[in-house]
C-alpha positions as CSV (number, residue, x, y, z in Angstrom):
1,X,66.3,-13.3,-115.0
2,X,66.8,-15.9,-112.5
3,X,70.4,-15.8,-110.4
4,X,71.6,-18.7,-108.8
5,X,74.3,-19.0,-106.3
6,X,76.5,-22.0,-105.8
7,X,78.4,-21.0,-102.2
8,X,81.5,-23.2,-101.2
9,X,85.2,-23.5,-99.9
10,X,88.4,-23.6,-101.8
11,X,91.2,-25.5,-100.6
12,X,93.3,-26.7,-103.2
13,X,94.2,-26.3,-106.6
14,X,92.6,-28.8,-109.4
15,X,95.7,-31.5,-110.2
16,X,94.4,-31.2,-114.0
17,X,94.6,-27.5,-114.1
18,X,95.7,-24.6,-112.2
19,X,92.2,-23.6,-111.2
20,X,90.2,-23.6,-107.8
21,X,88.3,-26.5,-106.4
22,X,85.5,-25.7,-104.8
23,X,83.8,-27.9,-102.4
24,X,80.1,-27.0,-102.5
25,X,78.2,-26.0,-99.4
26,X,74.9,-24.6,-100.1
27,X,72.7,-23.1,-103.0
28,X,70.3,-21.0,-103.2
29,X,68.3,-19.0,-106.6
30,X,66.6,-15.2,-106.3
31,X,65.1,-12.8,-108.4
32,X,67.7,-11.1,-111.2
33,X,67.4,-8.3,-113.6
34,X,63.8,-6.7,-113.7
35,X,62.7,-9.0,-110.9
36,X,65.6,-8.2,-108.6
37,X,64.1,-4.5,-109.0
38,X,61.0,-5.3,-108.7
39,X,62.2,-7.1,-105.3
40,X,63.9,-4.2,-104.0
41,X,60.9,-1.8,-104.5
42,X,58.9,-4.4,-102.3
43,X,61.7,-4.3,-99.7
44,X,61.3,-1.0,-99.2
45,X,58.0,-1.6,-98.2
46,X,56.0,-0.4,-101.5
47,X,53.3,-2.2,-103.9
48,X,54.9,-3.2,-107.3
49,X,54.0,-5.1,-110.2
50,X,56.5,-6.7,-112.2
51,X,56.2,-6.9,-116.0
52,X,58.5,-9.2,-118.6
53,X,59.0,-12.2,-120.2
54,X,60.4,-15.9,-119.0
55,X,61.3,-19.4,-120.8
56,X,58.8,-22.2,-120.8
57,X,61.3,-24.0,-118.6
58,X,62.1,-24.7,-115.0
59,X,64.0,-21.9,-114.2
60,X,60.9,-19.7,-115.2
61,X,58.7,-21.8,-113.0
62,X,61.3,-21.4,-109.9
63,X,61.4,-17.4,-110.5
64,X,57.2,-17.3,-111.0
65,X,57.6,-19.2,-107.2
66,X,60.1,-16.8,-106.3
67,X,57.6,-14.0,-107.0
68,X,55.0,-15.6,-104.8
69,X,57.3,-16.1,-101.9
70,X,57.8,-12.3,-101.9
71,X,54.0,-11.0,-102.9
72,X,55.4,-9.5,-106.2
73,X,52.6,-9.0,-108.3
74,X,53.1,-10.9,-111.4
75,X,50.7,-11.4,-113.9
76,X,52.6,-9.1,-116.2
77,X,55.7,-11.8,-116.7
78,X,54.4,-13.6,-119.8
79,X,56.1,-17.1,-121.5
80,X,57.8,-17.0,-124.8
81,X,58.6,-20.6,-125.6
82,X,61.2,-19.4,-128.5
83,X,64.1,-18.6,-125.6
84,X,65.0,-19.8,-122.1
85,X,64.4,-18.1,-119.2
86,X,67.8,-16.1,-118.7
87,X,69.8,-17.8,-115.9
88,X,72.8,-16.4,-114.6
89,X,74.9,-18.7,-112.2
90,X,77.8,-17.4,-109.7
91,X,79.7,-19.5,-107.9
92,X,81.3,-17.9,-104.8
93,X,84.2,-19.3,-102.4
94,X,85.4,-17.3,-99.2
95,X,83.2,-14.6,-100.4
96,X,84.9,-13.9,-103.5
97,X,83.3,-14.3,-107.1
98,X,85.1,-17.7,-108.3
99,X,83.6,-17.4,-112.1
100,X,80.0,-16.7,-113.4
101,X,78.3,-18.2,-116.2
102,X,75.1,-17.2,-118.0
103,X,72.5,-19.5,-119.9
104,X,70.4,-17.1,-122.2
105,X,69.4,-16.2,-126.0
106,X,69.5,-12.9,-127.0
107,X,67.2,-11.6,-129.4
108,X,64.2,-9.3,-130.0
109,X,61.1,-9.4,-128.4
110,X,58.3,-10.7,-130.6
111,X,55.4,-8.6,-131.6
112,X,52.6,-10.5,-130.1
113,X,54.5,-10.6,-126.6
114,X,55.7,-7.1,-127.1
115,X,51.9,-6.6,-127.6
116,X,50.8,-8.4,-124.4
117,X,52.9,-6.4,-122.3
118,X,52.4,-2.8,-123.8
119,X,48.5,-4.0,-122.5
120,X,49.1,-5.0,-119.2
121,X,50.9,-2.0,-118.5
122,X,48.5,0.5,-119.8
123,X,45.7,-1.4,-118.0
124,X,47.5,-1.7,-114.2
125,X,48.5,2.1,-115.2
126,X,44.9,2.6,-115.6
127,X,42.8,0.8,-113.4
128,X,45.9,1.4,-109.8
129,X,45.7,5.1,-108.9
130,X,48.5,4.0,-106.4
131,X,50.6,3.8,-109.4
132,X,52.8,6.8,-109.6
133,X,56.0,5.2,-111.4
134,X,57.5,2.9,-114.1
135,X,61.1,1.7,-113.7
136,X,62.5,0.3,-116.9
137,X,65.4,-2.1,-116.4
138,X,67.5,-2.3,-119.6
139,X,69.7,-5.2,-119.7
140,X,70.0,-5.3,-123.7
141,X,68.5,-9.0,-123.8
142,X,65.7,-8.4,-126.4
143,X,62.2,-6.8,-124.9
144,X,63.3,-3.9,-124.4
145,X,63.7,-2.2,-128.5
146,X,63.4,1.0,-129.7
147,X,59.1,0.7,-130.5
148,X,58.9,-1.2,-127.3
149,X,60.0,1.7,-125.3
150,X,58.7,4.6,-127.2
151,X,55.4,3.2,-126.4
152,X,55.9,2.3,-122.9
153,X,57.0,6.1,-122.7
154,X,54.2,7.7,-124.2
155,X,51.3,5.7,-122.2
156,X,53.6,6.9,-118.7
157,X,53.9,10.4,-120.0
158,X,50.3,10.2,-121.1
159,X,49.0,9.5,-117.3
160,X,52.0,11.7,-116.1
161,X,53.9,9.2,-114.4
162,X,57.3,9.4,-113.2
163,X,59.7,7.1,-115.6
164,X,63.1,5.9,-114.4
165,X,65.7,4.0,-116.1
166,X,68.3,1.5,-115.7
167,X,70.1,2.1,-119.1
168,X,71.6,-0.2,-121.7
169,X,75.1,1.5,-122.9
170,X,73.9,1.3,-126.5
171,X,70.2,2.3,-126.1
172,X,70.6,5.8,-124.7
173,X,69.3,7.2,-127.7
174,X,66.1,5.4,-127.0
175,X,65.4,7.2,-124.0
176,X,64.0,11.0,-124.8
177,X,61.4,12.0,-122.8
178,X,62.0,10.0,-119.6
179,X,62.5,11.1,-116.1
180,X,65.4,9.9,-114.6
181,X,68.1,7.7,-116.0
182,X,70.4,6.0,-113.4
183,X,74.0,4.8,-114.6
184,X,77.5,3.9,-113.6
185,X,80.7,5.2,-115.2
186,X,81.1,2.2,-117.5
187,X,78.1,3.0,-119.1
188,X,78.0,6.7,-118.7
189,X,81.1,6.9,-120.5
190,X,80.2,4.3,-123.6
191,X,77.3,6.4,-124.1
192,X,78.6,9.9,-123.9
193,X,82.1,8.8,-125.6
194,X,83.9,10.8,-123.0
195,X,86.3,8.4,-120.7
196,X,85.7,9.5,-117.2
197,X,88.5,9.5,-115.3
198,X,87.9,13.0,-113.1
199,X,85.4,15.6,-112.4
200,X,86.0,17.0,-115.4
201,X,85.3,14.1,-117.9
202,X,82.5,13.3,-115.2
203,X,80.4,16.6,-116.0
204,X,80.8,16.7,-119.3
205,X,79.5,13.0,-119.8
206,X,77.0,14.0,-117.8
207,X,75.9,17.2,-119.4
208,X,75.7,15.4,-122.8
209,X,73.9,12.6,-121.3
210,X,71.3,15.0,-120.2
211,X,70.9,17.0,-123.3
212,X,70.8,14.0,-125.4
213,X,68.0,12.2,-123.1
214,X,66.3,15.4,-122.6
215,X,65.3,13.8,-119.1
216,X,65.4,16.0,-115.5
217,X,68.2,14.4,-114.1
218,X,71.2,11.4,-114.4
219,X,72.5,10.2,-111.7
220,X,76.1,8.1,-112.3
221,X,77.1,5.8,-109.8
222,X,80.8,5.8,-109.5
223,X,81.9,3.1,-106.9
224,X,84.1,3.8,-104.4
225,X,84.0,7.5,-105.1
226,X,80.3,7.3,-104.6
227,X,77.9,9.0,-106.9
228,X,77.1,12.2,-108.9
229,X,73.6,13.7,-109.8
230,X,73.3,15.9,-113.0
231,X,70.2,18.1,-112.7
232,X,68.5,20.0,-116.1
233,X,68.4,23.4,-114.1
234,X,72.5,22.8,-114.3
235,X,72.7,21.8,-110.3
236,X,75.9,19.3,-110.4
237,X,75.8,17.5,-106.9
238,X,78.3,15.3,-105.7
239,X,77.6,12.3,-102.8
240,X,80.4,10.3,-101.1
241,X,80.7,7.3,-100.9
242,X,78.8,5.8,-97.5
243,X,81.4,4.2,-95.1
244,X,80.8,0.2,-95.5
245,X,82.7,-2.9,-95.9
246,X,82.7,-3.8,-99.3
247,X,81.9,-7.8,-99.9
248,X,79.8,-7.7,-103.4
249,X,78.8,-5.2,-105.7
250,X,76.2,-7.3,-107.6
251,X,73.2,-5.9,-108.2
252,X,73.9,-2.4,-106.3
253,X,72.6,-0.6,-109.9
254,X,69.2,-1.9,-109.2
255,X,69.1,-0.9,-105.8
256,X,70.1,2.4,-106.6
257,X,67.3,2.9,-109.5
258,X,64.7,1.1,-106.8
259,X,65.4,3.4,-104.0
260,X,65.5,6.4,-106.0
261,X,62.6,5.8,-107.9
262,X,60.5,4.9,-104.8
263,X,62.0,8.5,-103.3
264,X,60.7,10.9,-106.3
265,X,57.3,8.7,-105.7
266,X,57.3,9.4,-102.1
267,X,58.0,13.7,-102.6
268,X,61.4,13.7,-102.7
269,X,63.1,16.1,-104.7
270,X,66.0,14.6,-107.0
271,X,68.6,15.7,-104.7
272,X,67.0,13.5,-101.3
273,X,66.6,10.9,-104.0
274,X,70.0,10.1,-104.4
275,X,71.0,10.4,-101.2
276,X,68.8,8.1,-100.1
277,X,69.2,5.7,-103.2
278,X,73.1,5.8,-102.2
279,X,72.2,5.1,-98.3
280,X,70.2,1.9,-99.6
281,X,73.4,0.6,-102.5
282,X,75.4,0.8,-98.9
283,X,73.2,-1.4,-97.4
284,X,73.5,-4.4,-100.5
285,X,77.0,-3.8,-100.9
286,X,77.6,-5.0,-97.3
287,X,75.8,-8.3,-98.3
288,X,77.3,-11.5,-100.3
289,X,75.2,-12.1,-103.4
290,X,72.0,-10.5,-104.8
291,X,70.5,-9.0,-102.4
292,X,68.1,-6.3,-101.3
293,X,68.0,-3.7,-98.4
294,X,64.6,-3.7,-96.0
295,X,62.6,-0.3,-95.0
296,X,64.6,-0.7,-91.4
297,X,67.6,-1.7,-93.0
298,X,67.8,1.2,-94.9
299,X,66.2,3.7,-91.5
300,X,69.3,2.1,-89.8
301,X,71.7,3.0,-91.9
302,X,70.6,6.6,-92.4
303,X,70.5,7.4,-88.2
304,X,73.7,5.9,-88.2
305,X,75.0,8.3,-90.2
């Protein structure tokens, strides 16, 4: 996905309806979905190679440039010319989210693409021995269906490669056999049908979740009341929240998933992964718009601490 942001100033009311008027002061587009993963890995200071699909449009064009800019490796993102590239726009005033609106067509990945994509990643699996991890970002708009991902599973678990999830509320059936799926309440509790509303609703999702995905650990995000990691051997371990002005909240899922990903890849066990992963969410939080937290960034914020 492409985001865009439209930053300005609001100081009046429109005379034609009681809405803001915002007087425009700068734009600016970054990576979004997949990509702003893929991003965040390569903040960290780590080799990645993206894989998806764009629109045969300008907005794919400016996020194939926004990929160069950055050194993400990209000759995994192939064109389907039946959709547009997905382009989510927020427009922002005195640092608050004013209204967003996406552009995007939501549909099933074909089978020739599908097919493209399934190849390049067994190949760079393949031919990179630096390669020790896949992270699968799930944002329900079509490539990722249930043969998709089966397949992608079985050629990670077939080279024994660590496989990591940002989950789709509906698809958590589709995810047996990975390692680690990463999740905030919302979707935690859609999928387990448990509402969480206290520790108690919180481990039993969780316990579900992990019997149902078979996987070695979930780790929910849960805002301001920080996070929760579920292990399989039955370890429950609760993180607080880090102390940090709040200012925007986008993206923080995929900085979660990228730093704890990059962690397990690095050694860490699952319970240093999520510490650090929640470290690195308190460095984007502190940030207006998509963003991404560095290597010293995130080394700052951890000796501060």
């Amino acid at each position: 996905m492409l985001d865009r942001f439209i930053l300005g100033e609001v100081n009046r009311i429109c005379p034609e309806a009681p809405v803001p008027v915002v007087l425009v002061g700068s734009e600016y587009v970054s990576p979004g979905g997949a990509a702003n993963i893929a991003n965040n890995i390569k903040a960290l200071g780590a080799k990645v190679l993206v894989s998806g699909i764009i629109g045969d449009d300008k907005n794919g064009v400016m996020l194939l440039d926004e990929f160069r800019k950055k050194k993400i490796t990209h000759e995994g993102v192939f064109v389907d010319k039946l959709r547009p590239t997905t382009l989510k726009t927020r427009v922002m005033a005195q640092h608050q989210h004013i209204v967003r609106f996406d552009k995007e067509e939501i549909f099933d990945i074909n089978k020739t693409i599908a097919l493209k994509i399934l190849d390049y990643v067994s190949k760079a699996i393949s031919d990179i021995d630096a390669i020790v991890a896949i992270v699968i970002g799930d944002y329900g708009k079509g490539v990722i269906t249930k043969d998709f991902l089966k397949e992608i599973i079985r050629i990670a678990k077939r080279s024994k490669k660590i496989i990591c999830v940002e989950p789709n509320e509906n698809h958590f059936r589709y995810y047996s056999g990975i390692t680690v799926l990463t999740s905030n309440r919302r979707k935690a509790s859609i999928a387990s049908r448990i509402k969480i509303v206290d520790n108690n609703s919180l481990e039993r999702a969780g316990r579900i979740l992990l019997k149902r995905t078979g996987c070695k650990a979930i780790l929910i995000t849960l805002g301001k009341d920080g996070m929760c990691l579920f292990e399989r051997s039955g370890e429950v371990t609760y993180i607080p929240t880090i102390s940090q002005e709040v200012f925007d909240v986008s993206g923080a899922g995929d900085t979660v998933v990228s730093a704890f990903t990059l962690a397990l890849s690095c050694g860490a066990n699952m319970r240093e992964a999520a510490y650090i992963s929640n470290y690195a969410a308190s460095v984007v939080v502190g940030k207006i718009g998509i963003s991404v937290a560095t290597k010293n960034e995130l080394l700052k914020k951890i000796m501060r601490s």
